[in-house]
N, C-alpha and C positions, 0 to 999 in steps of 0.2 A: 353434790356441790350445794352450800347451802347458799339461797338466796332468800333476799329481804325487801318486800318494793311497800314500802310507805303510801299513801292517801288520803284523802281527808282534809289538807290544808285549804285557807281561804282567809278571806277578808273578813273581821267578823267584826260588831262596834263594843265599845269596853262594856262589861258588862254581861256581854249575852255567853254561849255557849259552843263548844266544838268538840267532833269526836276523829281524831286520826284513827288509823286501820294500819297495822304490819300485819301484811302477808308475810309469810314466810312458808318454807321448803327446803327439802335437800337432808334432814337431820335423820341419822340415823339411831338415836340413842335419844332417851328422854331426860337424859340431863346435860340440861343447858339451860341459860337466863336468858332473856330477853331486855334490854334495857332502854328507854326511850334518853334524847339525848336532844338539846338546841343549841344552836350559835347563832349571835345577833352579831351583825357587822361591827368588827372594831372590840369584839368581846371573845373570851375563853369559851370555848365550850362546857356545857353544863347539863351535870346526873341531873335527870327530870323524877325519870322512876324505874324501876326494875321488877323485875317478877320471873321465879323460879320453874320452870317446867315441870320438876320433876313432884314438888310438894305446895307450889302456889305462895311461896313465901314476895314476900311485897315491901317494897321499901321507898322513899320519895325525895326528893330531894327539901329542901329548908322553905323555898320559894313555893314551892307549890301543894304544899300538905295542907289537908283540907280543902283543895280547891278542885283538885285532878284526881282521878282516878283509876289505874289499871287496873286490865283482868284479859284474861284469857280464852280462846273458847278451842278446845284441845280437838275438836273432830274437825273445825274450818282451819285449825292451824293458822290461827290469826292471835294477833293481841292488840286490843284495842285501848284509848289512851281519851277519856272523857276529861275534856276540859271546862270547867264553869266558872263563872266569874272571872272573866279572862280580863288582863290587864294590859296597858301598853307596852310596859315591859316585860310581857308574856311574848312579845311579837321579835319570832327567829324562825330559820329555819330546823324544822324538828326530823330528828333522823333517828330510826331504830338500826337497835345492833346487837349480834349476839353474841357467849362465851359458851363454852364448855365448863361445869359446874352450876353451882347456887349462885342466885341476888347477893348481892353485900353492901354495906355503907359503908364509908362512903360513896356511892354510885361515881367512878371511874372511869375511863371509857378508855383509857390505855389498858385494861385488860382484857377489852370486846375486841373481835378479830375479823367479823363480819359485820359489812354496812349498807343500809339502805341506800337512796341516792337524794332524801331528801324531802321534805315539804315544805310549803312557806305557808307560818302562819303571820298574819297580820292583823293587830288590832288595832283598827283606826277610828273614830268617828268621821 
């Protein structure tokens, strides 16, 4: 059964930096994506970034290219999600999720089938 438990979230002031953590487990097969994913109150949810299992393929969403950064660490079975230069409307909560196959763009989340439960990030001064 695969599970996905998010961490990392927090208050952080604009400017500074943050790094979420997806655990993850359960997967029996090295291919599958990983993809990060937010929603701010009163907003759609939004592809942050994704990252392929099986080849390390990488893709980000519009908002935050150049600023964040994925990667993987394949023996902790984590995928971590560095945030820099965090902005106000950087502030949702961020949930990882995973599919069966590669990353794609546009980063989607009606194709992800497993879900974290969540982190809040907040950038506030």
């Amino acid at each position: 059964q695969v599970q996905l438990v998010e961490s990392g979230g927090a208050l952080v002031q604009p400017g500074g930096s943050l790094t979420l953590t997806c655990a993850t487990s359960g997967f029996t097969l090295n291919y599958y994506a990983i993809g990060w994913f937010r929603q701010a109150p009163g907003k759609e949810r939004e592809g942050v970034s994704c990252i392929s299992r099986s080849d390390g393929n990488i893709f980000y969403g519009d908002s935050v290219v150049g600023r964040f950064t994925i990667s993987q660490d394949n023996a902790k079975n984590t995928v971590q999600l560095q945030m820099h230069n965090l902005k106000a409307e950087d502030t949702a909560v961020y949930y990882c999720a995973s599919k069966v196959g590669k990353c794609g763009y546009p980063i989607s989340g009606s194709s992800y089938d497993h879900w974290g439960q969540g982190t809040q990030v907040t950038v506030s001064s």
